[in-house]
C-alpha positions, 0 to 999 in steps of 0.5 A: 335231893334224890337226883343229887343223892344218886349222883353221889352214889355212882362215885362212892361206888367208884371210890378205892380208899379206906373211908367213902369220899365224895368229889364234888369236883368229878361229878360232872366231868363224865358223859352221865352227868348234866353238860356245862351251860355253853357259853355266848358271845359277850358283846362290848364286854371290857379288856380283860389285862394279862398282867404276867403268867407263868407255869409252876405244874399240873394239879393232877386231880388235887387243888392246889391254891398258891399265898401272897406274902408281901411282895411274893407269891408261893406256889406248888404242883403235884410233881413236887414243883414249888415256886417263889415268884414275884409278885408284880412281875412273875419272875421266878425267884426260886424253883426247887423240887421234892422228892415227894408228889404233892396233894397240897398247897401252900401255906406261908408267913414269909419266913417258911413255906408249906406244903403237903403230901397224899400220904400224910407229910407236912414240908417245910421249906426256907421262904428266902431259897427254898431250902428243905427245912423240917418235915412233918407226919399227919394221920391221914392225906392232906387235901387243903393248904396248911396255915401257918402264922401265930409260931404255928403250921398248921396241917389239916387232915381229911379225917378230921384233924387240925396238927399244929407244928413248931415253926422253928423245927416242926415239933408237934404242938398240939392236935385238935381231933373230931369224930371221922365221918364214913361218909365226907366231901372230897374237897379242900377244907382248910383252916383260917388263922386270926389273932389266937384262933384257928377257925375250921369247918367240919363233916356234919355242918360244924364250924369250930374256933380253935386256941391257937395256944393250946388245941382247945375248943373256944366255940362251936357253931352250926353253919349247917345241921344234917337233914334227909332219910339216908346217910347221903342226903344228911351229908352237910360238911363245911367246905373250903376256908372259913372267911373273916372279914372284921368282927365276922366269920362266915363258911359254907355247907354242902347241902345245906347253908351259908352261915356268919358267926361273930367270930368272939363268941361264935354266936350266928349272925345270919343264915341262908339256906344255900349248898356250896361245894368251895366257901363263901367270900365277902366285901364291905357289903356283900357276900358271894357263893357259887353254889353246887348247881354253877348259879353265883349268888350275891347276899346281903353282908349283914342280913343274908338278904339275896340280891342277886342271882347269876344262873347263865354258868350252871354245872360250869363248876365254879371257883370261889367268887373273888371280889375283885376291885371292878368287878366279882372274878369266877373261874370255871372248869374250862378255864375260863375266867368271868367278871360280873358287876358287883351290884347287879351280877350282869357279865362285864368280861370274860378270859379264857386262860390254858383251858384247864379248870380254875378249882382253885380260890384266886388271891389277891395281887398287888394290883390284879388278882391271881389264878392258878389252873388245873394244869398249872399255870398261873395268871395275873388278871386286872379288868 
């Protein structure tokens, strides 16, 4: 704990912005920090097939994670590059670029598209050609991918507000607010929407369902409660996209655990003492971190019971584990994409992609999965 309490102080004292921030993402990049597990030969590993790829622009030092809807994918850049592409294929059905750099994206029901800005904007844009259709203002920088269903967008801000806008005209429809921290995670923490709520996590272990109706509070729950002597060592904030898979959702805390809630009543399921820096996923029977150290962890759905532990990419800076249909997908900060078998985590195969870091969670594709790197581009991989 002290040597990681250390580490995040030599980047505070770094840092130019109103509050401190932490990046967990830049820890390792320099010569200070421990060097990422070289990587072997894998021997009689399995074909890894490069179904289509494309470039949509560099993420500079943001995430930038692109949404499937239907038979499209959206995808963004920092430069304002914004891309419908499709799905099956790759081919590009519309390119348009803003006026405006971009810190990140995308957000889409099919109908509207959303991105957002450093300095506080939302933009909307026509789904169908890209049209400039509303913009949008927001306290402070935007890190995570807005969410948009329910009549709604919303946009996340980095101190630690939920802005709901009107699809048709990005009227303000309500804000949900907490207390900022001094001390946060510099890392996307997005909201997920399900039927009438809007799930977030939050500075301080907490994850909250929010009305979709009117901005209230439904539930909170701790998925992790701070602990430590100095302020550094009690950081705890939830990171990335609460996951919902049936009547559960579950999220991630830095330094400290993986919790499920039932997600009606915001009652905890189970809990696993375990430090994540990008969330948490989940099949039917499993869920899979990648903790802050580069080990990929496989626990029990409905126990948190640990099942597995692959430790052969530490300080690798692994992506949110995606399960795919063969195998369990994790990308890395060299661009290397792994795949693990499901029920004992031993390596199946292995794809290097442009060789910038996959920080981006992949999302599902009509057969395959999706990546999108760090310098932007985008592959669809299927084992």
């Amino acid at each position: 704990m002290l040597k990681r309490a250390i580490v995040i102080a030599a980047v505070l004292l770094l840092g130019a912005c109103s509050n401190f921030s932490l990046n967990p993402g830049d820890w390792f990049g320099g010569s200070e920090g421990p060097k990422p597990t070289p990587l072997t030969p894998l021997a009689g590993g399995q074909t890894v097939r490069v179904l289509w790829s494309t470039s949509v622009g560099s993420a500079e030092g943001f995430v930038f994670t692109p949404v499937r809807v239907g038979d499209d994918v959206y995808a963004a850049a920092h430069d304002g590059s914004v891309m419908r592409i499709d799905a099956a294929s790759g081919a590009t059905r519309w390119r348009v670029s803003l006026d405006t750099r971009l810190s990140a994206g995308v957000g889409s029901d099919g109908t509207l598209v959303v991105v957002a800005t450093q300095e506080g904007e939302g933009l909307a844009l026509n789904a169908a050609d890209g049209a400039l259709r509303w913009r949008a203002r927001v306290s402070s920088e935007v890190l995570a991918a807005p969410a948009v269903g329910e009549g709604l967008a919303m946009v996340r801000s980095v101190d630690s507000r939920v802005f709901a806008f009107d699809v048709a005209d990005g009227k303000r429809r309500w804000v949900y607010q907490r207390a900022p921290s001094t001390l946060l995670i510099r890392s996307p923490a997005g909201v997920t929407l399900v039927p009438g709520l809007a799930l977030g996590g939050f500075p301080g272990g907490k994850l909250v369902g929010i009305s979709t109706a009117n901005g209230a509070g439904r539930w909170e729950g701790n998925v992790s409660l701070p602990r430590g002597a100095t302020e550094l060592e009690r950081v705890a904030d939830v990171v990335g996209e609460p996951t919902v898979l049936g009547r559960e959702v579950c999220a991630a805390a830095y330094q400290g655990r993986v919790t499920c809630f039932d997600m009606r009543t915001g009652n905890p399921v189970w809990s696993r003492e375990l430090s994540s820096v990008t969330g948490v996923s989940l099949d039917a029977r499993q869920a899979y971190v990648s903790d802050d150290q580069g080990a990929l962890h496989a626990l029990d759905r409905f126990t948190g019971r640990s099942l597995w532990k692959q430790d052969k990419l530490a300080h690798r800076q692994l992506s949110l584990p995606y399960p795919a249909e063969a195998a369990i997908a994790v990308g890395d900060l060299e661009g290397y994409v792994h795949f693990l078998a499901r029920d004992t985590g031993a390596f199946v195969a292995r794809i290097a992609t442009d060789g910038g870091a996959v920080r981006a969670a992949p999302i599902r594709l009509p057969s395959g999965f999706l990546v999108q790197t760090r310098n932007g581009g985008l592959f669809a991989l299927a084992l």
